[in-house]
VMD Tcl script that draws the C-alpha trace (Angstrom):
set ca {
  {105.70 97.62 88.90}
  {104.38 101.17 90.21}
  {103.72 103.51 87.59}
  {104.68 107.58 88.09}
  {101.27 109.72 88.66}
  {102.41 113.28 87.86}
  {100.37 116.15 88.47}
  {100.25 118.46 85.76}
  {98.85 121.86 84.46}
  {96.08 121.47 81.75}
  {97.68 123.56 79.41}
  {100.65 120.58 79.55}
  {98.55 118.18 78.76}
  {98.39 116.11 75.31}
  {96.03 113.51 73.44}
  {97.49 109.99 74.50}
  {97.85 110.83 77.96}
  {96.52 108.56 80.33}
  {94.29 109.75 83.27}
  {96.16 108.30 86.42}
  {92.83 109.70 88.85}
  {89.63 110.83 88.11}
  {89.53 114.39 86.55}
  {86.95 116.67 88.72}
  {85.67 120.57 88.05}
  {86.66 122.67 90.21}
  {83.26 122.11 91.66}
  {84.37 118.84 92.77}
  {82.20 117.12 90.04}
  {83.53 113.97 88.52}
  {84.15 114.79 84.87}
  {86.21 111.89 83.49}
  {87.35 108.28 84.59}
  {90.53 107.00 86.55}
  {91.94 105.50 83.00}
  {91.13 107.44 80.15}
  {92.90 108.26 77.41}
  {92.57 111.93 76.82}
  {91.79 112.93 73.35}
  {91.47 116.44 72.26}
  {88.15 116.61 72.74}
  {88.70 115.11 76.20}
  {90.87 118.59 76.71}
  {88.52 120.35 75.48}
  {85.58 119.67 77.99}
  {88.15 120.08 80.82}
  {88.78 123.32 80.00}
  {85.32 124.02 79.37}
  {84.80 123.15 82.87}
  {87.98 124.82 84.20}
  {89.95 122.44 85.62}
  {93.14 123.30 86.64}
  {95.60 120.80 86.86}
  {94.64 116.89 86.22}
  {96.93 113.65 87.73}
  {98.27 111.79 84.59}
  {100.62 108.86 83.80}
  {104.70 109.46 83.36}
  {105.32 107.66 79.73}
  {107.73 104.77 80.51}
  {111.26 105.77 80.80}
  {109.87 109.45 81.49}
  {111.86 111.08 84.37}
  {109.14 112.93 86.46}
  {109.65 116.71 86.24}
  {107.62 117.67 88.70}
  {109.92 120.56 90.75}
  {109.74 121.31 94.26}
  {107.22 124.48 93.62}
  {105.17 122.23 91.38}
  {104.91 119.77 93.55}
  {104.37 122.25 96.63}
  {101.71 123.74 94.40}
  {99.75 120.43 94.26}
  {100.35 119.33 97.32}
  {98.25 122.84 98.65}
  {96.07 122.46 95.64}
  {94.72 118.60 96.91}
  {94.85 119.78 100.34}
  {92.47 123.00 99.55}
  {89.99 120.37 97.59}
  {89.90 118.00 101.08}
  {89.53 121.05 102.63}
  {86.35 122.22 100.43}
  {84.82 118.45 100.36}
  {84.72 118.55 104.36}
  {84.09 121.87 104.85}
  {80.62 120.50 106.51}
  {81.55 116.98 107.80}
  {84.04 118.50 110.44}
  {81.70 118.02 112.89}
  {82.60 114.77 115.29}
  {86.07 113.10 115.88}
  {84.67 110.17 113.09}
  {84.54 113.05 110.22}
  {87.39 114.53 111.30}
  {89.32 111.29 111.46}
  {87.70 110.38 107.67}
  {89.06 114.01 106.90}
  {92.19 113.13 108.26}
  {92.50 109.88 105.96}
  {91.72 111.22 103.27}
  {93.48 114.29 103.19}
  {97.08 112.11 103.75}
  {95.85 109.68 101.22}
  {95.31 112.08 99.09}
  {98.66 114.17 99.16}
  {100.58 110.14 99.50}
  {100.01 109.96 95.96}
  {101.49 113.37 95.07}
  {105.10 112.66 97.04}
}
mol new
graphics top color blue
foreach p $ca { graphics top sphere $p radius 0.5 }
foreach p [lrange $ca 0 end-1] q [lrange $ca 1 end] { graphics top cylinder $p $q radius 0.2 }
display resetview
């Protein structure tokens, strides 16, 4: 059974939710684990680092409400972070094939 990763706003975000990817500053530094359970003070260090928007869990039974412009938004939000992680590497066809992977890996989970 395939669980529902939405992508959602920080500010949307409650204690109990359950980190569906790892949660990364804007910075691209890993902040918390694929897994966790966010507690308030969990929130509270992601804001402290600014993150944006973090990948979470659907609750069973929870429709997914992401909308077309939220899930437009993420899909150009992921594709920006690929972007800034291989803004170097994009130097032979091997990066830019690893780019490539990545990248549609990356925005797979989001559709």
């Amino acid at each position: 059974m395939s669980r529902i990763i939405q992508k959602i706003p920080l500010d949307r975000a409650t204690p109990g939710m359950v980190l569906a990817e790892e949660a990364v500053s804007s910075s691209g530094i890993a902040l918390l684990r694929h897994g966790t359970t966010l507690t308030e003070k969990h929130l509270a260090s992601l804001r402290l680092h600014e993150v944006g928007e973090i990948g979470v869990f659907a609750a069973p039974g929870e429709p997914d409400a992401s909308t077309d412009s939220e899930i437009r938004a993420s899909l150009e939000t992921e594709k920006n972070h690929v972007e800034r992680l291989f803004r170097h590497a994009r130097i032979n066809t091997t990066m830019e094939a690893l780019y490539r992977a990545v990248l549609e890996f990356r925005l797979e989970r989001i559709r």
